[in-house]
N, C-alpha and C positions, 0 to 999 in steps of 0.2 A: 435375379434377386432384387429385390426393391429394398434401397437403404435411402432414400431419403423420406422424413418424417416420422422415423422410426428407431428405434434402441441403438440400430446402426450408427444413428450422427454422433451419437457421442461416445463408439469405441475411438476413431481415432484419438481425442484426448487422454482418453483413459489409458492406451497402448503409449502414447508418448511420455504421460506422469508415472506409470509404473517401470518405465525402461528408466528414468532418469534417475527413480530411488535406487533401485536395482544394480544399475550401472556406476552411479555418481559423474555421469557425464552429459550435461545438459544439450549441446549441437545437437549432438548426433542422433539422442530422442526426442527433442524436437524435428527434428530436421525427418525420423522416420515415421509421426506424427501426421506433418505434412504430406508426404507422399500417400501415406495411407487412406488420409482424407480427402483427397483429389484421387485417388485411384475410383475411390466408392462415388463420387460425385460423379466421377467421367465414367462409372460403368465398365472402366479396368481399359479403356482406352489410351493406345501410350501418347500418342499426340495429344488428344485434348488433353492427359493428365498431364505432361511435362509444360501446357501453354496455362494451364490454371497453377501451377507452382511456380511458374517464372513470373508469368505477366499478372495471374488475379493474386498468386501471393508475396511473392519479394518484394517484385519492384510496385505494385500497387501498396506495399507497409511502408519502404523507404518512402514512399512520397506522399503519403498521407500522413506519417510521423516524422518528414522533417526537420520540423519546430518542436518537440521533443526530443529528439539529437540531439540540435543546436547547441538548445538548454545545456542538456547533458555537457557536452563538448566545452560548452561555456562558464560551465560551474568545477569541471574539472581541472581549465586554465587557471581559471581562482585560486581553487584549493593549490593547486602546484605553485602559485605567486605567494598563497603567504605561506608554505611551508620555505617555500626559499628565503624568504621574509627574513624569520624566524617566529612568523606570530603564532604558529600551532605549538608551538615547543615551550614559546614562552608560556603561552594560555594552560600548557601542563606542567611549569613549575608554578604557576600561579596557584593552580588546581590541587597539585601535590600541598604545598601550604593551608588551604582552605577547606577541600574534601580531602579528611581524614582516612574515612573505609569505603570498603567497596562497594556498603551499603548507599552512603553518600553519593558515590561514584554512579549509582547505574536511579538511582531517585531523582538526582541530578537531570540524569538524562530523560526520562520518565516528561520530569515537567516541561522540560523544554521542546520537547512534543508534544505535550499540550497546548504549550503557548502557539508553536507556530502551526496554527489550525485553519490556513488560509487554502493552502493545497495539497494533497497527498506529495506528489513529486517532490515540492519545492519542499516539505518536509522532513521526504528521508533525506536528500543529500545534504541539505542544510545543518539538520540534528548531526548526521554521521560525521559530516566536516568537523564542526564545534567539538563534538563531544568523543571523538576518537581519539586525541592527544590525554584525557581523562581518565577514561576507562583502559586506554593502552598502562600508565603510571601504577593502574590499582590491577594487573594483571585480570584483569575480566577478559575474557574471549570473544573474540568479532563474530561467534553465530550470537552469544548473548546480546552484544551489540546489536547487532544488524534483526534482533527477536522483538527488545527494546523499541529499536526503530518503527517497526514493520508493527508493532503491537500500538503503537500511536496515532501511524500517519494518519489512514482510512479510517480507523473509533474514531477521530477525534473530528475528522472532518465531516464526518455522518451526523454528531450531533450539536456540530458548530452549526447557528444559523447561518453565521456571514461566513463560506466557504464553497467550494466549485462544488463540493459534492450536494450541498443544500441547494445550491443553484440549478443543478443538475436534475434534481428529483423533487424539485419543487416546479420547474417547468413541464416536465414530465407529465403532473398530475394537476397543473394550471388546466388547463381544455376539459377537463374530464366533469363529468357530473356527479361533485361531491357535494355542492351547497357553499364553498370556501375558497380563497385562492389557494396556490399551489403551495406555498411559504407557509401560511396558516396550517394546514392540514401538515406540513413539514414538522413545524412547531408540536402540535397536538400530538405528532409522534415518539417523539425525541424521549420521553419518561418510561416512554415500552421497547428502547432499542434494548433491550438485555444483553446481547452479545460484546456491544458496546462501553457499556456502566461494567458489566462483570469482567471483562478484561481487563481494565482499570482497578478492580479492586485484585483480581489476579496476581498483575503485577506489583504489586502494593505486600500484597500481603506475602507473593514470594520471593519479596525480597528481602521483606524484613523478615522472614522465617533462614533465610540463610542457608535454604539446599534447593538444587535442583534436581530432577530426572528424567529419564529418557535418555536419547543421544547427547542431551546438553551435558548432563553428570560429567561425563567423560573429558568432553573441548573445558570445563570448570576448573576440574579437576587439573589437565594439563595444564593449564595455565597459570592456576595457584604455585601449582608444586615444580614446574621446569621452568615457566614465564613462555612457551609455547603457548600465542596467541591467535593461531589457525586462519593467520590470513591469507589472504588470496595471492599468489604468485607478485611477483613485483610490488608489492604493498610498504613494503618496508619505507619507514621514512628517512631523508637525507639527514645528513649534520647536520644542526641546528646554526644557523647563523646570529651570530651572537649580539649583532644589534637590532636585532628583533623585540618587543614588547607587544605585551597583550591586548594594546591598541591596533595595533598591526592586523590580527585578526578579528576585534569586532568592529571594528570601521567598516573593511568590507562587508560584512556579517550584515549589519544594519543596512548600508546599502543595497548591498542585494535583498534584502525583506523588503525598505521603504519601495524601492526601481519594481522590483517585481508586483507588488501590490498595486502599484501607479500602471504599470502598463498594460494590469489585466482589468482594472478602470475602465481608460485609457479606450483599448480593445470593445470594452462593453459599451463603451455609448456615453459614460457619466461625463465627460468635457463637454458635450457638446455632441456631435454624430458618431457611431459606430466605422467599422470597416467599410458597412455596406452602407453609409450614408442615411441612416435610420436614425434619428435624434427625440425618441420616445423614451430613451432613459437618461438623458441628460439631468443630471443633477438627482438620480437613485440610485444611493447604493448597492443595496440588495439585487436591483432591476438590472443592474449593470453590472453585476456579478454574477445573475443567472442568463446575460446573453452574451456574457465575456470567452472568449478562446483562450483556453489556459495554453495552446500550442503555441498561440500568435504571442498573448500577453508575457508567459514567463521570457522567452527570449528576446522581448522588446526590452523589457526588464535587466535579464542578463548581460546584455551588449553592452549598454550603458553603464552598470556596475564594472563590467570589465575595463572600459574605459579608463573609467575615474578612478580602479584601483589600482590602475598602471602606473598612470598620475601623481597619487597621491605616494603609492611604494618609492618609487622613484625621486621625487621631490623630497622625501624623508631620507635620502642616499641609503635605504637600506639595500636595497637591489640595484640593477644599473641595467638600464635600457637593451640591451643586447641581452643578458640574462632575462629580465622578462620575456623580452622576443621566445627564448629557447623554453619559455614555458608552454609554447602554445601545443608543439607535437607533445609532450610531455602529458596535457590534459588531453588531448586526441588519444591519446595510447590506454591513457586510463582508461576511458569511456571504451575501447572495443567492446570488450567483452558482454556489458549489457547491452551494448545495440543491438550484437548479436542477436544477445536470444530475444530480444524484443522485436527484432523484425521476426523470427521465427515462431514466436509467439502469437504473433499479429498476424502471419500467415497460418498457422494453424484457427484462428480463428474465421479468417476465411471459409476457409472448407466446411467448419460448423455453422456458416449461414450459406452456405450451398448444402447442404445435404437438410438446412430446415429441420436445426435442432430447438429452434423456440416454438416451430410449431407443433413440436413433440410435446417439450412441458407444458404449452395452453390446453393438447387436450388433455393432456393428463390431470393437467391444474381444475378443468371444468367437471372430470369425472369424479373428482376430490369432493365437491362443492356438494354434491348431491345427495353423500350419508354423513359427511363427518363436519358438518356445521362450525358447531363449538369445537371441535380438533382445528379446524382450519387454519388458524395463526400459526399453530406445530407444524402444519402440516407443509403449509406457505413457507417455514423457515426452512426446513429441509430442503424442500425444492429449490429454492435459491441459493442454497448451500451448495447442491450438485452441480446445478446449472452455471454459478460463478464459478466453481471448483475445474470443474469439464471446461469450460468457455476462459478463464483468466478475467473477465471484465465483470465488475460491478455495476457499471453504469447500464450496461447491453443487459444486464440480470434485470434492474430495478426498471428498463424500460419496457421491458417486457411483461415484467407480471404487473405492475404499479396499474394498467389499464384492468388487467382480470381481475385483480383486488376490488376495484373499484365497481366495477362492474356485480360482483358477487355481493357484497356489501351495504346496507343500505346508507344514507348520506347521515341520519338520525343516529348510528347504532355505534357505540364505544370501541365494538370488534372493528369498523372502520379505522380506526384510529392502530388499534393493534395489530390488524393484518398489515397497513401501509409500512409498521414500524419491524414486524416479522420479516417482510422482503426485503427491508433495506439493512435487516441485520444480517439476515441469512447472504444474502449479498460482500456484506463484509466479510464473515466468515468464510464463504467460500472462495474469495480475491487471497483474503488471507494463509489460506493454506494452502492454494493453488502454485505452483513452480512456475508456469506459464502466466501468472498474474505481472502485472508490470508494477505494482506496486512493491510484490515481493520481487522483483528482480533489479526496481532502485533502492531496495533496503540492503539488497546486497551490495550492490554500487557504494554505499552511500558507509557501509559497514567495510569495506573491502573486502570482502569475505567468499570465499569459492560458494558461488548460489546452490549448487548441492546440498551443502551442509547447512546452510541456511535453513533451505524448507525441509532438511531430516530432523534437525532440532527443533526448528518450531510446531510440527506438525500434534504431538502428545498433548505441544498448551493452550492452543489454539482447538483441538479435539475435547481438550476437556473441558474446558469453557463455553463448548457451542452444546454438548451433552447438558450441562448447567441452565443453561439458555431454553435447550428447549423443554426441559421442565419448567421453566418458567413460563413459555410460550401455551402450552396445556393448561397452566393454571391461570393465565391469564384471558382464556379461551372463554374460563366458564366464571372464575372473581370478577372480572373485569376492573380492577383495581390495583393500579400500578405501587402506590406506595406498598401495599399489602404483597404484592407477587414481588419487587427491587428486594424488598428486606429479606422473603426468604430464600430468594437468589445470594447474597450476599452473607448469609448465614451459611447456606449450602457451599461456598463457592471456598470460605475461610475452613469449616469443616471439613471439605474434601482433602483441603491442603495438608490439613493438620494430618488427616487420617492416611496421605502420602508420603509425608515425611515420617510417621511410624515405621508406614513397611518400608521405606528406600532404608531406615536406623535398623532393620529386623536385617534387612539384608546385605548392608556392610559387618554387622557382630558376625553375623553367619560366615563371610567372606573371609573375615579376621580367623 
């Protein structure tokens, strides 16, 4: 049976996202994911499949994601120094005094995933750090948390210009023959991300409505009424050390933002030469943000943060030398369990570029082009939606079709603009709601939250929002006028709500 370049490549995704719902045990569906998709690559050979699971998938993800580890590892030591601190504890009686409700509490955190729009990664754990002593005070629950998170990172770096993901997908379509550079056409995009804009207003408006549904109803629910916060095994925080202050935690906070932003600079070439001795973006931002290593840059970033927060802890006698030390396994212990699935994520993805699942959606993407013209921004979203969903990467999504967009499209024609912005929304979406996505698996990190219940909860708001999306993407197909297609996204998107919290009020009176 022939399974490469055909529906074949992406069962095994498929077989390891539906075990995981199913199950609520992330390893072990990944893990039979894995085998699944090296059995079909290998032809059901046991040698080659067990030498493409070990060597092209584990140990080839551990060491191409090293420098993601690191990070992680490094961010985790952090968080563990100032909870010993006392600076998280204090930042929630600060927070208790200042944000009154719960609505407070999760807008709070809303913006502040906005603000930190420099990189997905450094975004959930950064936000989840900050704003988990907050939302822990006003009983919100860690999948709302970690929904929160995971609904920021990726929007917001999609249509940040200065961020990896812009850097990413404006390099991407630099070479290509559009008439613009790659940033330009990035820019001209940014007003037709719908998926992006409507998630934001999403979240906006479900919170100030004040119910949710789905899986989430339930973890809300608990939490209101037991202060059961559903997080993830060992999460619980220690005694608050009581000369701890709110300095304590945004000291480091800042540092790690300024260090990390310096080092993926730094990384890109703006001092002066790059890694590889290449000194073409010296003194460009932008230019050194889209040839920077967010692998290399965040933990040149993070070390140094770590340094100076030892330093600074200590030299404030809130901690003591030896106790820091004992932080370090403490942030290694944290971090297992997303490495985990991140290496097995990353090895699943393997096997989806041995079995030649991108060259399943190009032909598909080319047979698209040939009746459904104006459908094609719709039709472009979806595809990117599976293919991120199947695959976990946004980036492998948008590099993939960002060349067939381009190609199908003329360089003159507005649908240029809106197909590029269709793949990179559909792209988010699909990262989004994907289990084996790494952004949803540092939302959980970052939330502390068992990653099951993360993508069970999120999956209804992130579905309704990209349904939202792509009626927008049809109407923008044939309007071609983004203020006119945003508004009635945004009309649609508050009336959906409205007309969901009806039926969730029809079906509590019912229940009562």
């Amino acid at each position: 049976m022939q399974f490469v370049g055909t529906f074949w490549a992406l069962v095994p995704p498929i077989i390891a996202i539906t075990l995981a719902l199913i199950t609520k045990e992330a390893y072990s569906s990944l893990f039979i994911g894995v085998v699944i998709g090296a059995l079909f690559a290998c032809d059901f050979a046991p040698v080659a499949t067990i030498d493409m699971i070990v060597n092209d998938g584990i140990i080839a993800a551990i060491a191409d994601n090293a420098g993601i580890f690191l990070f992680l590892v490094l961010l985790g030591i952090i968080v563990a120094l100032v909870n010993l601190a006392g600076g998280s504890a204090a930042f929630g009686r600060w927070a208790e005094k200042n944000i009154h409700t719960r609505v407070g509490a999760q807008l709070a955190t809303f913006i502040l995933g906005i603000l930190i729009f420099i990189d997905d990664y450094f975004n959930c754990l950064t936000v989840g750090s900050v704003m988990r002593p907050v939302t822990d005070r006003h009983h919100i629950s860690r999948p709302k948390l970690a929904y929160l998170i995971d609904a920021t990172a990726a929007p917001v770096c999609m249509i940040a210009p200065i961020s990896s993901w812009a850097a990413a997908v404006s390099s991407t379509a630099e070479d290509l023959d559009t008439g613009i550079s790659g940033i330009q056409l990035f820019i001209r995009a940014i007003p037709y991300n719908f998926y992006s804009l409507l998630t934001f207003v999403f979240i906006i408006t479900l919170t100030l409505l004040k119910f949710d549904y789905g899986p989430m109803r339930g973890f809300e629910e608990r939490a209101r009424n037991t202060g059961d916060l559903s997080g993830s095994a060992g999460s619980t925080e220690e005694n608050a050390n009581p000369k701890g202050r709110v300095i304590d935690l945004v000291i480091p906070v800042i540092m790690l933002i300024i260090l990390c932003t310096i080092g993926m600079l730094y990384v890109g070439g703006f001092f002066g030469a790059d890694t590889s001795g290449c000194t073409d973006y010296a003194g460009d931002f932008i230019g050194a943000f889209g040839n920077t290593d967010a692998f290399v840059g965040l933990p040149w970033g993070g070390i140094i943060a770590l340094v100076l927060t030892v330093i600074y802890l200590v030299a404030r006698r809130v901690v003591g030398f030896r106790e820091a030390m004992g932080c370090i396994p403490k942030g290694f212990q944290a971090m297992i369990s997303p490495i985990i699935i991140l290496t097995l994520a990353v090895s699943l993805k393997t096997t989806l570029n041995a079995l030649g699942a991108a060259d399943y959606v190009h032909d598909l993407m080319y047979a698209a082009s040939e009746g459904l013209y104006n459908m094609l921004p719709a039709v472009i979203f979806l595809v990117a939606c599976v293919l991120a969903f199947a695959s976990g990467t946004s980036w492998g999504t948008f590099g993939i079709l960002i060349p067939i967009v381009t190609a199908i499209f003329p360089s003159d024609s507005a649908l240029l603009y809106i197909g590029i912005s269709a793949c990179c929304a559909g792209a988010v979406c699909g990262d989004h709601c994907s289990p084996i996505s790494d952004t949803t698996i540092m939302s959980s990190a970052g939330a502390q939250v068992e990653h099951v219940n993360h993508v069970a909860t999120q999956l209804p708001y992130a579905i309704t929002v990209a349904c939202l999306s792509f009626v927008c993407f049809v109407l923008a197909g044939f309007i071609q006028n983004w203020i006119v297609c945003l508004a009635i996204g945004v009309v649609l998107t508050v009336g959906t709500l409205f007309a969901i919290r009806n039926v969730e009020a029809q079906k509590a009176r019912i229940k009562d």
